[in-house]
N, C-alpha and C positions, 0 to 999 in steps of 0.2 A: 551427437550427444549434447553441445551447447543446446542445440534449439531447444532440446525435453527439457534442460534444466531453465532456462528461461520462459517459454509457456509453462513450466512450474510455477513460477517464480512470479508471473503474473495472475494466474490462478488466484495464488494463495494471497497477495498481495489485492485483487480485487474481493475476494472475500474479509478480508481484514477492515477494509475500507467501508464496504458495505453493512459489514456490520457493527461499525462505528459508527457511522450514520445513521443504522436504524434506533442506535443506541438513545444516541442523544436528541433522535425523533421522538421516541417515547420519555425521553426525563421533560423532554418539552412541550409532549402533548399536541404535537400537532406535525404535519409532513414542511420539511423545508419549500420556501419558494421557488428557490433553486438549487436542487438538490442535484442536477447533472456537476453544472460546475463544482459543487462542493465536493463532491466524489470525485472527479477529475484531482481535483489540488489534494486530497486525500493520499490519491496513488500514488500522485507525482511525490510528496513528502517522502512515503513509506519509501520509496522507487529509491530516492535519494539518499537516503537512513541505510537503505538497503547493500545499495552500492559501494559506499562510505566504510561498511563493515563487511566489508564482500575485499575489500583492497585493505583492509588492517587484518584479515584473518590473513590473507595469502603472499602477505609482504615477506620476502625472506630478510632474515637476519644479512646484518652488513657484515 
């Protein structure tokens, strides 16, 4: 059941990313130069964000 909730977990996470990107392709008017890497560090943030509130929801009380 981990695996399903992490290929979730990146699913939704490359979708969030991707369409961040397209976002601010269009306020900008034109496609990034490089656009792989900027989605890579995208993920990676979100991934980290992710994680971060993934271990403060499931912290038990001392």
């Amino acid at each position: 059941m981990d695996t399903f909730y992490l290929v979730l977990i990146s699913v939704v996470l490359y979708g969030i990313a991707n369409a961040l990107l397209n976002y601010v392709e269009r306020i900008r008017g034109a496609r990034l130069a490089h656009r792989r890497p900027m989605l890579f560090l995208l993920i990676m943030v979100l991934a980290v964000i992710t994680v971060k509130t993934m271990s403060l929801l499931m912290r038990t009380p001392a």
